[in-house]
C-alpha positions as CSV (number, residue, x, y, z in Angstrom):
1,X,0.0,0.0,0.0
2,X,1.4,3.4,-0.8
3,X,1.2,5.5,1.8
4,X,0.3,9.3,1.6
5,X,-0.2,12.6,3.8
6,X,-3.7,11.6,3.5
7,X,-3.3,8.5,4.6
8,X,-5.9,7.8,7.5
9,X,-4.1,6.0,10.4
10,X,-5.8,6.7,13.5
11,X,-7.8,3.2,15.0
12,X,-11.3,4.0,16.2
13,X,-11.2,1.4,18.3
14,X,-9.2,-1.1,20.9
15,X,-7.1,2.2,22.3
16,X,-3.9,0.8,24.7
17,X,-4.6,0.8,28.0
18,X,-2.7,3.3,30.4
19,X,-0.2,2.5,32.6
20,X,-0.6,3.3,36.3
21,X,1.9,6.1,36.1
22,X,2.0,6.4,40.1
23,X,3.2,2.6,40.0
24,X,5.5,3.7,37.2
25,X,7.1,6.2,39.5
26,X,7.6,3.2,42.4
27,X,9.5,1.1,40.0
28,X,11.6,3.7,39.2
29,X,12.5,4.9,43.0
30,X,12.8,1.3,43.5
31,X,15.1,0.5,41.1
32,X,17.4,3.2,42.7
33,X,17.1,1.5,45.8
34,X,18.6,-1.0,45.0
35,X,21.7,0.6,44.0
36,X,21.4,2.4,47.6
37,X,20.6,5.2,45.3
38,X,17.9,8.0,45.3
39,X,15.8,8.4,41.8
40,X,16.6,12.1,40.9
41,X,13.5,14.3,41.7
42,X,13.5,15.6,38.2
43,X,13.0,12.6,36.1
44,X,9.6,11.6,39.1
45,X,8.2,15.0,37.8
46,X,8.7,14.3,34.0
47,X,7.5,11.0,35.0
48,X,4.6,12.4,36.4
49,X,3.2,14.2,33.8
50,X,4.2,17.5,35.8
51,X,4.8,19.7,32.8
52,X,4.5,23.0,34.2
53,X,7.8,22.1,35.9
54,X,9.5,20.5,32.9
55,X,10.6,23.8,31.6
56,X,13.6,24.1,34.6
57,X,14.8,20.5,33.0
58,X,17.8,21.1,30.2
59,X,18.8,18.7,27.7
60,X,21.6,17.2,29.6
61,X,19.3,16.0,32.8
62,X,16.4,14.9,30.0
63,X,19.6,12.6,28.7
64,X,20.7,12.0,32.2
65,X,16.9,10.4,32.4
66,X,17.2,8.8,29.4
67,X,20.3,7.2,29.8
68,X,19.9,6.5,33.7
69,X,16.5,5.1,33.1
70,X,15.7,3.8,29.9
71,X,12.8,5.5,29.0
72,X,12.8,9.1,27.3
73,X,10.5,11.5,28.3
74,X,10.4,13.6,24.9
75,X,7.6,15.7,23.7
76,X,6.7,15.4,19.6
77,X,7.9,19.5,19.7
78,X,10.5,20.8,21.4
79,X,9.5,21.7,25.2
80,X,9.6,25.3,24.4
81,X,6.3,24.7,22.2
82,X,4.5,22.3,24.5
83,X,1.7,24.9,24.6
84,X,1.4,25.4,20.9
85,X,0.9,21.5,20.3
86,X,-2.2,20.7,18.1
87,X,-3.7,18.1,20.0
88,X,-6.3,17.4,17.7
89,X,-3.9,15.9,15.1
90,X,-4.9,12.2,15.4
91,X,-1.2,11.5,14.6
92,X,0.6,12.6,17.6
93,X,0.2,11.6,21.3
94,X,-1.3,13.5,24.0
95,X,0.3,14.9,27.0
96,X,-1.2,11.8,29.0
97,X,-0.1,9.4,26.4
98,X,3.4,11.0,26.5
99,X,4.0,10.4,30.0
100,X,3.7,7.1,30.3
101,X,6.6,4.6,29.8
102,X,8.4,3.6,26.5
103,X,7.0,0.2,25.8
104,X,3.8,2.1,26.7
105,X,4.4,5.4,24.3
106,X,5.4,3.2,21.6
107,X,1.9,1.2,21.9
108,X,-0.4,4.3,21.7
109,X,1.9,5.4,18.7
110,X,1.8,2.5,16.3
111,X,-2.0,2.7,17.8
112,X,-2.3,6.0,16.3
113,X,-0.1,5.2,13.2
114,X,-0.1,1.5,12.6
115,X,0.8,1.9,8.6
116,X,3.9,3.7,9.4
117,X,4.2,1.2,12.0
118,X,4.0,-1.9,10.6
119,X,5.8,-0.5,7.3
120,X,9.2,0.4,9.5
121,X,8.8,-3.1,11.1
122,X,8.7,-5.1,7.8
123,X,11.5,-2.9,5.8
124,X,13.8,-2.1,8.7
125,X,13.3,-4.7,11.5
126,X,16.1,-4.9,13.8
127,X,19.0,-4.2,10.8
128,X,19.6,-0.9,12.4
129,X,21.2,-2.4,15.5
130,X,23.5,-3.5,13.2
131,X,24.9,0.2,11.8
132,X,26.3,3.0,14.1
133,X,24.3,6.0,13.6
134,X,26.4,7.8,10.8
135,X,25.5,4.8,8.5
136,X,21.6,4.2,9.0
137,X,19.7,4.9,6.4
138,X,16.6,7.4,6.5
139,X,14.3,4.9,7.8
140,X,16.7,3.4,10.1
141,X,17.2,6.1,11.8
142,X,13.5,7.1,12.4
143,X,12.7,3.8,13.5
144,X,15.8,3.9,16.1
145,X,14.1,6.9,16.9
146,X,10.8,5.4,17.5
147,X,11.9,2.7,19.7
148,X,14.5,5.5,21.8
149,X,11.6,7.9,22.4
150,X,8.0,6.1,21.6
151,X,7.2,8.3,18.8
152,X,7.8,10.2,15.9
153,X,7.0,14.3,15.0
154,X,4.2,15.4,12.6
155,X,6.8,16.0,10.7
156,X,9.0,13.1,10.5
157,X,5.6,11.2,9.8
158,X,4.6,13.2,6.8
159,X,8.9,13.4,5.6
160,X,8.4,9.7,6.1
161,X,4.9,8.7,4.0
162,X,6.7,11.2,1.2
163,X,9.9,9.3,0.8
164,X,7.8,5.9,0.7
165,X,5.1,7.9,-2.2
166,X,8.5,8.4,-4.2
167,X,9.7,5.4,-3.6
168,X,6.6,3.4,-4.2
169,X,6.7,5.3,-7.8
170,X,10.2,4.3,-8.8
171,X,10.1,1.9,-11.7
172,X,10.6,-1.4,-10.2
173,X,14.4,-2.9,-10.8
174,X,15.1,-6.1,-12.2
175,X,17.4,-8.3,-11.2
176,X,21.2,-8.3,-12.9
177,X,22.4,-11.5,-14.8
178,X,25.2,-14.0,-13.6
179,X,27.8,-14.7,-16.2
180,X,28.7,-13.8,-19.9
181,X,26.3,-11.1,-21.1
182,X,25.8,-7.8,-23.2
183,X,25.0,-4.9,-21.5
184,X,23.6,-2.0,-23.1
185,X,22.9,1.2,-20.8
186,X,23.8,5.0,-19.7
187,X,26.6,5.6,-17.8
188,X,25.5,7.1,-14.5
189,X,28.9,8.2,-12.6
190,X,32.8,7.6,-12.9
191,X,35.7,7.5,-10.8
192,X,39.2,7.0,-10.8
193,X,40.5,4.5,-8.6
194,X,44.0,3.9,-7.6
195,X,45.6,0.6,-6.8
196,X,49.2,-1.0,-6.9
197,X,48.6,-1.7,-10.5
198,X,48.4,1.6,-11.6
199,X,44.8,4.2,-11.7
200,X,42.2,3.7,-13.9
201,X,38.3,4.6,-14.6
202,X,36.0,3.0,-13.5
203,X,32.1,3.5,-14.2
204,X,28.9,2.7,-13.0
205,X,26.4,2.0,-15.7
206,X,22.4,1.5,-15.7
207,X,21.3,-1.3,-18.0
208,X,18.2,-0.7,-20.7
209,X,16.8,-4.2,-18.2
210,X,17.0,-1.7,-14.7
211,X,19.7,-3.5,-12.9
212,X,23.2,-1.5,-12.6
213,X,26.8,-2.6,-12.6
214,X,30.4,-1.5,-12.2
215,X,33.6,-1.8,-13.5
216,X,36.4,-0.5,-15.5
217,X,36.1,1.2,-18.4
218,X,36.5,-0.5,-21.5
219,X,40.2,0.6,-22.8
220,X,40.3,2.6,-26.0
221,X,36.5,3.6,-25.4
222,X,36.1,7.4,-24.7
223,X,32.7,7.7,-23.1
224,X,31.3,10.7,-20.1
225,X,28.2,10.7,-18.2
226,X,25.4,10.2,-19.4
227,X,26.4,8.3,-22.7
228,X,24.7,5.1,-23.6
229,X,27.0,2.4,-24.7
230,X,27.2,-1.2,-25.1
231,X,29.7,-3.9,-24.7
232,X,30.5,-7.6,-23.8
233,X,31.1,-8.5,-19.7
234,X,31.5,-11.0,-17.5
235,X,28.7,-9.9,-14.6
236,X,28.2,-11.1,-10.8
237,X,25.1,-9.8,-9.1
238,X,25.9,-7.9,-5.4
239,X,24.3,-8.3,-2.5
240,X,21.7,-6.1,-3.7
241,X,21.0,-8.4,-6.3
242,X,19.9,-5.0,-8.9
243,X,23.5,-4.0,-8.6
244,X,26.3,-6.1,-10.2
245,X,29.9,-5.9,-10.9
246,X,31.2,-6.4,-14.5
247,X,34.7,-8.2,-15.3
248,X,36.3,-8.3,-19.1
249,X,34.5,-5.9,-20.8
250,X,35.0,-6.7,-24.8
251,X,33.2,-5.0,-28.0
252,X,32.7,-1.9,-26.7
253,X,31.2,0.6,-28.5
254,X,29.3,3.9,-28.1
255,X,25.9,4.6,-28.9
256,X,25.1,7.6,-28.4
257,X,26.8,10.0,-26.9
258,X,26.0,13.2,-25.3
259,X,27.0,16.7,-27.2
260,X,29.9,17.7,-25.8
């Protein structure tokens, strides 16, 4: 299903139960006990639902909470907006829905937004425990997000369903071959590469078929991006099996190229 802005993805019906936030609160003070520790006073009054008193609270104690805790008391805007929230957007959780705990948060969110939901679950799943955060891709990082915090922003939502309209539109890729082929196709991007053999070009080209592969270029064949071309390779489908790598390129030639 492609999903849109307008997209409905509130439930009418079966709404999570809360969570007794005062027995919340006791778990947390008692989990400090048992370090011989005292829960800090600030993180009972986010915990609370106190907001009027949230305001003293600056990011470093909110990370304190998060990191001493768990759980992350976070509000869909920035706590200098709290009062500015539109709380009629079915999308985004109210105050009492924020203050509950994360496995709770995260229930009334996918509640509110089970498309989104179940859409992260099935394309990202658990892979982005497997990157550090510099290399997670767009939806990686929002659903690392989602399970940190318990939500996602208005906006994040709506960047979210657009990336998925756009991708949802893309012509669908097919597979590359395996073995001795003829590839005809645009260049899309080259690079010279160095190595103890020497430098030389190598170039990433999208087949008339969808799929794409690399390799060097052909020698004696003068192409730039964008020209379409066509020779003889050896090919070996990636990981990603609609990207390949090519090997012994042979009867090269240029089809058309583009005006200089």
């Amino acid at each position: 299903m492609t999903l849109t802005a307008d997209t409905p993805q509130t439930a009418v019906t079966d709404r999570p139960s809360l969570a007794d936030v005062d027995a919340y609160i006791d778990s947390i003070e008692a989990r400090y006990a048992a370090q011989n520790e005292r829960a800090p006073i600030w993180y009972l009054i986010l915990a609370g639902g106190r907001s009027e008193n949230a305001g003293i609270f600056d990011g470093d104690a909110r990370s304190q909470a998060k990191s001493n805790i768990g759980d992350s008391p976070f509000h869909p805007q920035i706590w200098s907006t709290w009062d500015n929230v539109d709380y009629s957007d079915p999308r985004i959780l109210t105050r009492q829905e924020l203050y509950q705990p994360l496995h709770k948060r995260i229930e009334f969110f996918t509640w509110r937004n089970p498309e989104v939901v179940a859409r992260l679950e099935h394309e990202v799943g658990d892979t982005y425990l497997q990157r550090i955060a510099e290399d997670r891709s767009f939806t990686q990082s929002l659903f690392f997000q989602l399970q940190q915090s318990g939500h996602l922003t208005v906006r994040q939502i709506e960047t979210l369903q657009q990336h998925w309209q756009r991708e949802d539109t893309k012509p669908v890729a097919t597979p590359a071959p395996s073995g001795r082929t003829t590839v005809t196709g645009t260049v899309q991007s080259m690079r010279e590469e160095t190595s103890r053999y020497g430098t030389v070009t190598k170039m990433l080209v999208r087949d008339d078929a969808g799929y794409t592969t690399w390799g060097s270029v052909p020698k004696g064949l003068d192409v730039q991006n964008g020209d379409k071309l066509q020779f003889d390779a050896t090919v070996k489908p990636a990981t990603d099996v609609t990207h390949s790598f090519f090997s012994r390129p042979t009867k090269a030639q240029v089809l058309e190229a583009l005006p200089a």
